[in-house]
C-alpha positions as CSV (number, residue, x, y, z in Angstrom):
1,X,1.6,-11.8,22.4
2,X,5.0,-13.3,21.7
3,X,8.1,-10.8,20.5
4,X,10.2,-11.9,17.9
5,X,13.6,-14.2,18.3
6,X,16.5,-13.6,16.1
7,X,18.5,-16.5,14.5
8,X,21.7,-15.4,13.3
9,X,21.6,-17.6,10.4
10,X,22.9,-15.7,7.1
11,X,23.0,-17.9,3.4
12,X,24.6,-16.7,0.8
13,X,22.9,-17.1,-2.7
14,X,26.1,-18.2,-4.5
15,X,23.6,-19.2,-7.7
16,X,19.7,-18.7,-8.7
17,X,18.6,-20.9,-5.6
18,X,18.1,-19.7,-1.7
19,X,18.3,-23.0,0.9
20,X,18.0,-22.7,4.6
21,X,15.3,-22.8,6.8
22,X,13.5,-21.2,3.9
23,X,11.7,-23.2,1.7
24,X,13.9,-23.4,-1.5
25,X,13.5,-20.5,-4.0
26,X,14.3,-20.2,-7.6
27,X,15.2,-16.5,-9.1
28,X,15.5,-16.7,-12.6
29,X,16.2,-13.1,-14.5
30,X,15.1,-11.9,-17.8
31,X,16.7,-10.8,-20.5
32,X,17.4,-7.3,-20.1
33,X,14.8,-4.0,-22.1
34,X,16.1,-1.0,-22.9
35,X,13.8,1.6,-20.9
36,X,13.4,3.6,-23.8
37,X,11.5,0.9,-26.0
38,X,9.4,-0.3,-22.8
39,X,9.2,2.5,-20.7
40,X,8.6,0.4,-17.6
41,X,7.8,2.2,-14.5
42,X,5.8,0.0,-12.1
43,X,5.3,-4.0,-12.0
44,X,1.0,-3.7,-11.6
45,X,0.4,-7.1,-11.0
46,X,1.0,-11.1,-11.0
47,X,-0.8,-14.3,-11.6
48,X,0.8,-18.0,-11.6
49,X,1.2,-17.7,-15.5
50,X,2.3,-13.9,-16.2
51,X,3.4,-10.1,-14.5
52,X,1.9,-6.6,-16.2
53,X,3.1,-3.6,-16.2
54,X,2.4,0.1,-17.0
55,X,4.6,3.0,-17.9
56,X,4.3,6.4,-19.5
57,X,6.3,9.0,-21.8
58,X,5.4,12.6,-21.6
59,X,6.9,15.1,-24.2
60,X,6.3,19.0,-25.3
61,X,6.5,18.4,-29.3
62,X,4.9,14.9,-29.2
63,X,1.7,13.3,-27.8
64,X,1.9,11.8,-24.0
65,X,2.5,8.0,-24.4
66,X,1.6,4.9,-22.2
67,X,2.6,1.9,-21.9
68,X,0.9,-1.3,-20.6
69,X,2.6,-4.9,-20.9
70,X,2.3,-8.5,-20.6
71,X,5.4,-11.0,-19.6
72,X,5.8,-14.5,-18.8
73,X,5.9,-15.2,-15.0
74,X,9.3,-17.9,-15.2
75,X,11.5,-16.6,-18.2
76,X,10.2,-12.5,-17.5
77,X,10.0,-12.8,-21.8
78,X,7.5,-10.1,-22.7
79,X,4.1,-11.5,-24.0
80,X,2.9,-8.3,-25.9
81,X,3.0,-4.5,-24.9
82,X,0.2,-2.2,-26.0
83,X,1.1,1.6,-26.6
84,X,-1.9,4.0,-26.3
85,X,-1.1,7.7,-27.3
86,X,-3.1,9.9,-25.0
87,X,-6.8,10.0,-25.7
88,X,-8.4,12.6,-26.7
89,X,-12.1,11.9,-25.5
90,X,-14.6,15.0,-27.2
91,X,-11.9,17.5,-28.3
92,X,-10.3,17.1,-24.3
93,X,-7.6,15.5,-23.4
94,X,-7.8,12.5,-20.7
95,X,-5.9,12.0,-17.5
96,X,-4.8,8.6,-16.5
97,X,-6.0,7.8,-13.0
98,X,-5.6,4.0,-12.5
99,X,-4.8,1.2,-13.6
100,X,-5.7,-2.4,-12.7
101,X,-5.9,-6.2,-14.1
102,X,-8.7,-8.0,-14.0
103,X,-8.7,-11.9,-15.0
104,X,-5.0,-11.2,-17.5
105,X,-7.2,-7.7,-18.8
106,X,-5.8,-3.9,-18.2
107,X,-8.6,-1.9,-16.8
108,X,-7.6,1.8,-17.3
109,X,-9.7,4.3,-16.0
110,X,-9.3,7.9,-17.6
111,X,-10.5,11.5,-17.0
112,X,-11.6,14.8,-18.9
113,X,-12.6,17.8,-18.6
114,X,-15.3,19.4,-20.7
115,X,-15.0,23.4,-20.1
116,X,-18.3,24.0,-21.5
117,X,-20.6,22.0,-19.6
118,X,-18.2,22.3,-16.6
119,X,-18.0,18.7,-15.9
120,X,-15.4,15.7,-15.6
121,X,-15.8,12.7,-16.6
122,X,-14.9,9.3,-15.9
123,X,-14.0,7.1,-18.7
124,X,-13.1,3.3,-19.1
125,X,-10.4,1.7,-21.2
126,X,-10.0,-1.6,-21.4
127,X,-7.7,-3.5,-22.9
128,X,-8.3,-7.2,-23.7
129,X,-5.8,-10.4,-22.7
130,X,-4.2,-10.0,-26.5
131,X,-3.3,-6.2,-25.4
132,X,-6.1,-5.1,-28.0
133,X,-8.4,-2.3,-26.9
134,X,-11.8,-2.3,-26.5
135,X,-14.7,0.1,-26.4
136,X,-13.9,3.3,-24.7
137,X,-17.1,3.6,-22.3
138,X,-18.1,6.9,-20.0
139,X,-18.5,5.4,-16.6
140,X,-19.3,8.5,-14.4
141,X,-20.0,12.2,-15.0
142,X,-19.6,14.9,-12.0
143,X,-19.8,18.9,-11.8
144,X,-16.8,20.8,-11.4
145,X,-16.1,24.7,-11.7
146,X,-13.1,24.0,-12.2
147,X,-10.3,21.0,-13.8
148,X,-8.7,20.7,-10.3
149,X,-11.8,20.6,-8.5
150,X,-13.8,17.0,-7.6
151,X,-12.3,13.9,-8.0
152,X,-12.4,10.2,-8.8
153,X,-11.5,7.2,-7.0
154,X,-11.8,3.6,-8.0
155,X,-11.6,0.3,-6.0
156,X,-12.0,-3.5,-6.7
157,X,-13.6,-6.4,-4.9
158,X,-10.8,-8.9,-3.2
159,X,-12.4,-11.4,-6.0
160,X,-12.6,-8.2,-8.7
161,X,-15.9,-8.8,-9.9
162,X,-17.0,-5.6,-9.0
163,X,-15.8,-2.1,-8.9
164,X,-16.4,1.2,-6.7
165,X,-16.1,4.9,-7.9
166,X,-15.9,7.1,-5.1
167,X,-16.7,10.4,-6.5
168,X,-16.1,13.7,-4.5
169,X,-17.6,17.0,-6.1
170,X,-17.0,20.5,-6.5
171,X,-17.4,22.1,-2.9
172,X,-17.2,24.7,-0.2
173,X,-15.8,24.1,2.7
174,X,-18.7,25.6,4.4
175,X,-20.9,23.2,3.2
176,X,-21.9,20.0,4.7
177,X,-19.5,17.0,3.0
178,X,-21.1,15.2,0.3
179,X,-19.9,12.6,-1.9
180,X,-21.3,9.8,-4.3
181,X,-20.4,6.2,-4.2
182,X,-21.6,3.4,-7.1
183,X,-20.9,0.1,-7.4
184,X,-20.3,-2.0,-10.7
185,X,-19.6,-5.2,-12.1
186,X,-17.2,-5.9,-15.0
187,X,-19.9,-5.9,-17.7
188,X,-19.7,-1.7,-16.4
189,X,-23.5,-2.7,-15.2
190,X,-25.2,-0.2,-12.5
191,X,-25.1,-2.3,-9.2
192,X,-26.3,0.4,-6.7
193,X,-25.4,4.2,-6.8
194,X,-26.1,6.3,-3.8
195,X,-25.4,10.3,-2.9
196,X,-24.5,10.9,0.4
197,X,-24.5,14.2,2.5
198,X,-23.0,13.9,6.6
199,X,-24.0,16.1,9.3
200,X,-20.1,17.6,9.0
201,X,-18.7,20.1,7.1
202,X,-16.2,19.4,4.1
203,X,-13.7,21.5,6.5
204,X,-13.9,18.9,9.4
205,X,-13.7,16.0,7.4
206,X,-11.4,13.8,5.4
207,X,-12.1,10.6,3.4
208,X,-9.1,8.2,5.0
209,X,-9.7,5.2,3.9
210,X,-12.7,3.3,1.3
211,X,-13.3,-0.4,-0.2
212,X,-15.7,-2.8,-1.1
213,X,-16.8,-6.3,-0.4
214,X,-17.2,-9.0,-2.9
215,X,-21.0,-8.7,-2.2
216,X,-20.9,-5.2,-3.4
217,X,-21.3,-3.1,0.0
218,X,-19.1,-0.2,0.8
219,X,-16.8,0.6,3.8
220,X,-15.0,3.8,4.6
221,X,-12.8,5.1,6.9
222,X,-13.1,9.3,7.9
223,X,-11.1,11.3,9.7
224,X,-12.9,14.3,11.6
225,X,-11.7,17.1,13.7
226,X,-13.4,19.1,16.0
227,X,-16.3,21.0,14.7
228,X,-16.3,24.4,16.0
229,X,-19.8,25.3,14.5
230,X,-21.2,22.2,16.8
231,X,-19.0,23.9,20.3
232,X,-16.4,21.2,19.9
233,X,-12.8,22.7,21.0
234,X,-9.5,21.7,20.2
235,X,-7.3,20.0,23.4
236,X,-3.6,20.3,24.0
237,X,-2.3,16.9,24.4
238,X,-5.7,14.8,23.4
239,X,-6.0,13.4,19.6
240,X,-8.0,15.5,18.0
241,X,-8.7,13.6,15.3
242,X,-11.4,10.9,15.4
243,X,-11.3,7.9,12.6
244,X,-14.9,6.7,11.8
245,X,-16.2,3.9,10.1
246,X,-19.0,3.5,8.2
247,X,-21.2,1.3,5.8
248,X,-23.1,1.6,2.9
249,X,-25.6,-1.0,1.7
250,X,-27.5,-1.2,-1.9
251,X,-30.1,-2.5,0.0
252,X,-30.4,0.5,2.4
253,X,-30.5,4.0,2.7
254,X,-28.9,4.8,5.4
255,X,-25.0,5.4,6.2
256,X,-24.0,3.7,9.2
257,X,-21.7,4.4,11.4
258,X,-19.7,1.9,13.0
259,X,-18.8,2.3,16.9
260,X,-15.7,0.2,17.1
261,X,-15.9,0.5,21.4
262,X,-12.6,2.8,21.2
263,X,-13.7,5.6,22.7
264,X,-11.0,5.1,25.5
265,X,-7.7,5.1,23.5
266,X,-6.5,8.0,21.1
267,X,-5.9,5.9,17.5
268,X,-2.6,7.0,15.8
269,X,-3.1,5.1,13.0
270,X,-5.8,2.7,11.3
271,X,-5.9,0.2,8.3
272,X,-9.2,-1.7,7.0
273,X,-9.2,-5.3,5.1
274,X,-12.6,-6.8,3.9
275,X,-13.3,-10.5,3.0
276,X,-12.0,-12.6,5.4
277,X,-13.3,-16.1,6.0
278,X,-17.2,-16.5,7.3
279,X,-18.4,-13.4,5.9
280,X,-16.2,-11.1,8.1
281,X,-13.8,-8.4,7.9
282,X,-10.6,-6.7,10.1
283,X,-9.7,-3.5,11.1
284,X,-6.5,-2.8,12.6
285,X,-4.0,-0.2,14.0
286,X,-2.0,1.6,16.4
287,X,-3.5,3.5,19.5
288,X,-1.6,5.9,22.3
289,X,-3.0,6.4,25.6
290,X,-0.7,10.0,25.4
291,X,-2.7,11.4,23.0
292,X,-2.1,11.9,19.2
293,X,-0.2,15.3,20.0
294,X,2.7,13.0,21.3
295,X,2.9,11.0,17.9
296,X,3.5,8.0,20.2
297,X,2.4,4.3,20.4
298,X,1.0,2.1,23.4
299,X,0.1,-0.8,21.7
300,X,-2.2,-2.2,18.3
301,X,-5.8,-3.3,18.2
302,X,-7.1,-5.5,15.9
303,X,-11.5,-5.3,15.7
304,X,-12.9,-8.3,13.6
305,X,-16.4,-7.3,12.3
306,X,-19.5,-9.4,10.4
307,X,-19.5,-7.6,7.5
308,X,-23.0,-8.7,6.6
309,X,-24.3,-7.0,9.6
310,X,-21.9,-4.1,10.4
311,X,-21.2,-5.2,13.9
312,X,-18.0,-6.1,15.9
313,X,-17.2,-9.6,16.5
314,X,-14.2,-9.1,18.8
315,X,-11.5,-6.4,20.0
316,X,-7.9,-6.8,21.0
317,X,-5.8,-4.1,22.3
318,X,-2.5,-5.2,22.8
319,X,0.5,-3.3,24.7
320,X,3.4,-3.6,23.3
321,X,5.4,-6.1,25.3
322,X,8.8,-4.7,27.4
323,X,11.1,-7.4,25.1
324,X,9.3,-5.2,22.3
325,X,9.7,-1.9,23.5
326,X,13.7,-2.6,24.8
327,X,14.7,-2.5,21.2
328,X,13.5,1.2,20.9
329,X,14.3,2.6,24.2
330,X,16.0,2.6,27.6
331,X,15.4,-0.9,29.7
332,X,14.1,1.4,32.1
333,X,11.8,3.2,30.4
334,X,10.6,0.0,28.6
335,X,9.6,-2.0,31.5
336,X,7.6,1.2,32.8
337,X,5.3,0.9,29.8
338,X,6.8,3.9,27.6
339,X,5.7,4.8,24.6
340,X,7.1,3.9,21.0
341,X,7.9,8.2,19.8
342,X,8.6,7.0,15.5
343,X,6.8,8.2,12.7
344,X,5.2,4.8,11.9
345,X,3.2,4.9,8.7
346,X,0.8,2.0,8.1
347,X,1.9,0.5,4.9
348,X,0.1,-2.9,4.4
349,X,-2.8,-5.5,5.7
350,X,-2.2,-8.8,4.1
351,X,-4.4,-11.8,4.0
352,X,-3.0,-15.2,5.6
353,X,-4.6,-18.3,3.9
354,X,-5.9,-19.6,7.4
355,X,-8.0,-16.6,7.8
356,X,-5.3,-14.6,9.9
357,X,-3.3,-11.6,9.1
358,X,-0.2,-9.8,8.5
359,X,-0.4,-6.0,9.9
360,X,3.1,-3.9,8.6
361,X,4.2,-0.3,9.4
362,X,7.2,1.4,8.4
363,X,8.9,4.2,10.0
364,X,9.0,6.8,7.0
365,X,9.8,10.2,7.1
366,X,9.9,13.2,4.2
367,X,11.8,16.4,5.1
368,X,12.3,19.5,2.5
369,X,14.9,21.7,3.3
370,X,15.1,25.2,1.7
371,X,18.4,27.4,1.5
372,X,19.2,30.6,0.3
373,X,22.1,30.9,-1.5
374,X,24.0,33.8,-3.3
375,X,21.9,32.6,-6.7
376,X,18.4,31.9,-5.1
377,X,17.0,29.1,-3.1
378,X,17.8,25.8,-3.3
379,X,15.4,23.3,-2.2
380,X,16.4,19.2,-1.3
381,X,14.1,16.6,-0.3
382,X,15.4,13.8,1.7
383,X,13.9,10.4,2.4
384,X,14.2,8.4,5.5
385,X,12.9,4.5,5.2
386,X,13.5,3.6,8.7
387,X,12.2,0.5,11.3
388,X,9.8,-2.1,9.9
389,X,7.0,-3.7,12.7
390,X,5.4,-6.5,11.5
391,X,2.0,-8.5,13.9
392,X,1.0,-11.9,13.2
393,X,-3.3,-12.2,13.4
394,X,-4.8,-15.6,14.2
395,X,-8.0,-16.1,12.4
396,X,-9.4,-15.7,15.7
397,X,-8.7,-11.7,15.5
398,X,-5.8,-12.5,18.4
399,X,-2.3,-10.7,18.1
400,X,0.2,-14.1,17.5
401,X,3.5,-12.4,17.6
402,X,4.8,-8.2,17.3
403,X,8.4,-7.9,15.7
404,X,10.6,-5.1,14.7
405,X,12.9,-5.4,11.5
406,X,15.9,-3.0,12.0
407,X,16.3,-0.8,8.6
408,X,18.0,2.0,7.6
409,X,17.4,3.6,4.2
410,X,18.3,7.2,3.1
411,X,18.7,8.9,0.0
412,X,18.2,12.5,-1.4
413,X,16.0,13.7,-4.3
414,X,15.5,10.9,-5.9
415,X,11.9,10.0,-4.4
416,X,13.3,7.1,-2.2
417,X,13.9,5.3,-5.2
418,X,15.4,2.4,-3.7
419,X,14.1,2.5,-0.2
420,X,11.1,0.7,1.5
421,X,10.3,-2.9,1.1
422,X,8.3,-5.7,-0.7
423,X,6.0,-7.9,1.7
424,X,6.2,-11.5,0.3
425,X,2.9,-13.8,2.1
426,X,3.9,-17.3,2.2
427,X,1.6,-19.6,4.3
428,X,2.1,-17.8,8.0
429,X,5.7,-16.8,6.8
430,X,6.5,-13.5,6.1
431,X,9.1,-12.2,3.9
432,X,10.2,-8.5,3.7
433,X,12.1,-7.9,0.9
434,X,14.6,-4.7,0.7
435,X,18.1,-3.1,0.4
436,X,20.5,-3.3,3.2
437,X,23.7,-1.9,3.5
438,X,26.3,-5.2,3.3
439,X,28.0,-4.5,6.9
440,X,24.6,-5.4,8.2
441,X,24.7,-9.1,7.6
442,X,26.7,-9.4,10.7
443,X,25.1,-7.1,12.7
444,X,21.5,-7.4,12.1
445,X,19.8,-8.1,15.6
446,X,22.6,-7.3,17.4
447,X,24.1,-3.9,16.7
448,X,22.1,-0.5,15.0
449,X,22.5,-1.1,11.4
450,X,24.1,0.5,8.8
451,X,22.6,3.0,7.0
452,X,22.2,2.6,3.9
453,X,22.9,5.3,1.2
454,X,23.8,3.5,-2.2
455,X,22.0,1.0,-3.2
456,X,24.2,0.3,-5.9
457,X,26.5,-1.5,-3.8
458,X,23.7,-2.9,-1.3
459,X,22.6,-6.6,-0.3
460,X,19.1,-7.4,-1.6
461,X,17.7,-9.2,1.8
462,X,14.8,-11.0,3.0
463,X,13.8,-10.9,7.0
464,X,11.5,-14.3,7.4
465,X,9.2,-13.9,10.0
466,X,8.1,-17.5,11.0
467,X,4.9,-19.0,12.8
468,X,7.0,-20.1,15.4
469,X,8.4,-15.9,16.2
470,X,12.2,-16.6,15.1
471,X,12.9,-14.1,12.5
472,X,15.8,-15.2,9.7
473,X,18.0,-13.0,8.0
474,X,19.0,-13.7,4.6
475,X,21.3,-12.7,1.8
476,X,19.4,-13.2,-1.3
477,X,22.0,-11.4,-4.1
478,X,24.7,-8.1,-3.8
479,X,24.0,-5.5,-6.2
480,X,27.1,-4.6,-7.1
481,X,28.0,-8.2,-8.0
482,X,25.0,-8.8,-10.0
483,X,25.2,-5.6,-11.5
484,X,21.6,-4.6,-10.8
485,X,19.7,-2.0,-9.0
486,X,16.8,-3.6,-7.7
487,X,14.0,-1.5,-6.4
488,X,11.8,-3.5,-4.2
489,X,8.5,-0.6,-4.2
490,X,8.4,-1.0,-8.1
491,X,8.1,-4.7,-7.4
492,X,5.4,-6.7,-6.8
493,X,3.8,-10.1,-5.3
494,X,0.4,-11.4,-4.4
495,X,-1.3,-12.7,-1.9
496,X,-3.0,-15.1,-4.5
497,X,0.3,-16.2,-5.4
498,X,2.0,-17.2,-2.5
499,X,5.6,-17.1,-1.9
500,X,6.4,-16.0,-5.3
501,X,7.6,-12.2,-6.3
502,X,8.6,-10.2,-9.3
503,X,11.6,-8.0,-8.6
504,X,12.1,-5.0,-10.6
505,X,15.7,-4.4,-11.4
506,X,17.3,-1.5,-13.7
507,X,21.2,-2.8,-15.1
508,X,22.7,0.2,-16.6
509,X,20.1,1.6,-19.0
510,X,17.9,-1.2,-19.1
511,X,15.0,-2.8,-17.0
512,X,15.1,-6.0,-16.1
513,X,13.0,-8.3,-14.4
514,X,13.8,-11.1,-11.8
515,X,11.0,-14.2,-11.0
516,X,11.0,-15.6,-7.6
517,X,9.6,-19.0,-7.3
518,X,9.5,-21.5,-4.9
519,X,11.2,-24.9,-6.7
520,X,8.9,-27.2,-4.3
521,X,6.2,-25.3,-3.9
């Protein structure tokens, strides 16, 4: 496994192109929307032809309000936008749960809650490529005592022909957990519909992770604890949390669980990605050999799996390598083999178009501080959007390359607003896209950054990560010049469009949309 190389190489973006050792890159903006007419809150998703997006307006006197919208990939001109006033489904009014586009159509999946028969139910909007709704269909019904109790969860097929509701019901935590998984196809056809009941109780058990394949079979991650009905103990100093795998099959009965052969390492952190090439699928992550109590990292595995047969192809566990770990610690303490102590969060799993990977973590951190003052408590919530570490996969399942991106984001109740980062798949480059404070475009790989506090005034970057391990830093626009506020999590690209991005960007009152495109793709 190769560490990253920094080239101190810095372009300025002095007009809508980006040269360098980058491929050249077009942004075109938009014209700018008043946020009041469009309501814009998130960019949902992009195609080679168009972006869509969803927002919402709640009020007291006047019904809820959402917003879904279709704009044109290179000017950002909006196409149509479709307002929906809350729907009332049976006298009850409907909660919006998700929202996803399938093939230029808005999939909106709703929720009730009927008092009287003690139930919520799933419902399906839809909303044609013209922005004109269809049929409002009931997808799932489930018993609940009460409207917070039992929930919903829905997931699409890499290709999105087909659909998974996850459905968790009303329980006690004393009971064994039991939950109910179907599988459907656009045409909101029956598939397969299984309920399933483990040999653990609800109180031990936590649904982690779930997704299904394009050929409509189900894989979920669960995170147990020790069961103290079964004799298990907690241990000072071991994980004490186990991540399990498992499969479910229209064709079979059973659930089964997966033994991914890491019964030696405590696993920190774990991420799952179905579909790859020849029928297969990854899953990937950090481990410790400390023991999940110390919230530290050894090293990541990567376990490539036929997803046909539910069986593990190959496992890599990888240390981190001393050039890695010297740009967290002491020299010393690096080449003993320490461990990385930084609250990593496992943030995406992209797909390379040879079959490889991009694994990303970010170190993120929430604290809520609570003071008593003369005139009651005040509470603030501050955000910290710390270190990015990126691997490179081969299609062979083999770490290529580990790399840390040095970032430093911080605000205060404001939801990290204009932290975090936008993961850009081009070929096997990587592009993370963020706000940097400006005095870090001469110190980025050599000195600790800058943090950054007011992303008003910041540099809009992208860190390239290429095949070859050199990582490039580069200036794409300044903020303050521009007279944006671009906020990268709001943004959006796809790994079906590669190398291309939609920025989300606010300029005074008004939203405004930027279109990254390569010029020669």
């Amino acid at each position: 496994m190769r560490s990253l190389k920094y080239i101190f190489l810095f372009f300025w973006a002095f007009g809508p192109a980006l040269y360098g050792q980058l491929p050249a890159y077009e942004l075109q903006w938009g014209m700018p929307y008043r946020y009041r007419e469009v309501q814009t809150q998130d960019i949902l998703d992009l195609d080679s032809n168009a972006f869509y997006t969803y927002g919402s307006r709640y009020a007291i006197l006047t019904a809820n309000r959402w917003f879904f919208a279709k704009y044109d990939r290179k000017t950002s001109k909006q196409v149509w936008q479709s307002e929906i006033d809350q729907i009332i489904y049976q006298g009850d009014r409907t909660e919006l749960i998700s929202t996803h586009v399938v093939q230029g159509e808005f999939y909106i999946f709703l929720q009730s809650y009927n008092r009287q028969t003690d139930q919520k139910i799933l419902l399906l909007q839809v909303l044609d490529t013209h922005g004109d709704p269809k049929e409002l269909r009931v997808v799932e019904r489930l018993d609940a005592r009460r409207k917070y109790k039992g929930s919903f969860k829905v997931s699409f097929s890499q290709d999105r022909q087909k659909f998974m509701i996850f459905s968790n019901p009303d329980y006690s935590i004393r009971d064994n957990e039991k939950f109910s998984v179907a599988v459907y196809n656009l045409q909101l056809e029956l598939l397969w519909a299984k309920d399933i009941e483990l040999d653990i109780l609800d109180r031990y058990f936590s649904l982690y992770r779930s997704d299904v394949t394009n050929a409509g079979d189900v894989y979920f991650i669960g995170k147990k604890t020790p069961e103290r009905n079964k004799g298990e103990r907690w241990v000072w100093g071991q994980s004490n949390e186990e991540f399990i795998v498992y499969r479910l099959s229209g064709k079979d009965d059973r659930v089964f669980e997966i033994d991914l052969g890491l019964d030696r390492v405590f696993v920190t952190n774990m991420g799952m990605e179905l579909d790859f090439g020849n029928n297969t699928m990854a899953v990937a992550g950090f481990y410790s050999e400390q023991g999940y109590n110390q919230a530290s990292m050894k090293g990541m595995f990567y376990t490539t799996l036929d997803q046909a047969e539910a069986t593990v192809i190959s496992t890599h566990l990888t240390p981190f390598s001393p050039e890695f770990l010297d740009e967290f610690m002491s020299t010393g303490r690096a080449t003993r083999g320490a461990e990385i102590r930084e609250d990593f969060v496992f943030r995406h799993f992209l797909h390379r178009p040879d079959g490889g990977a991009f694994v990303v973590a970010e170190d993120y951190e929430m604290q809520v501080v609570t003071t008593q003052t003369r005139n009651g408590t005040v509470t603030n919530y501050y955000y910290y959007y710390y270190d990015i570490i990126a691997f490179g996969i081969s299609d062979k399942g083999q770490i290529e390359w580990s790399g840390h991106v040095p970032k430093r984001q911080f605000s205060k109740n404001d939801g990290g607003r204009a932290s975090g980062y936008l993961p850009l798949v081009d070929g096997k480059q990587l592009h993370l896209i963020f706000n940097d404070h400006k005095a870090n475009s001469k110190r980025f790989g050599i000195r600790r950054p800058v943090v950054m506090r007011n992303a008003r005034t910041s540099n809009v970057v992208a860190v390239t990560i290429t095949p070859e391990a050199e990582m490039l830093y580069t200036v794409l626009y300044n903020n303050s010049k521009d007279r944006v506020q671009t906020l990268p999590r709001r943004s959006a690209s796809s790994e079906l469009v590669q190398g291309e991005a939609v920025f989300y960007s606010f300029r005074k009152n008004k939203v405004q949309f930027g279109s990254l495109q390569r010029v020669n793709p």
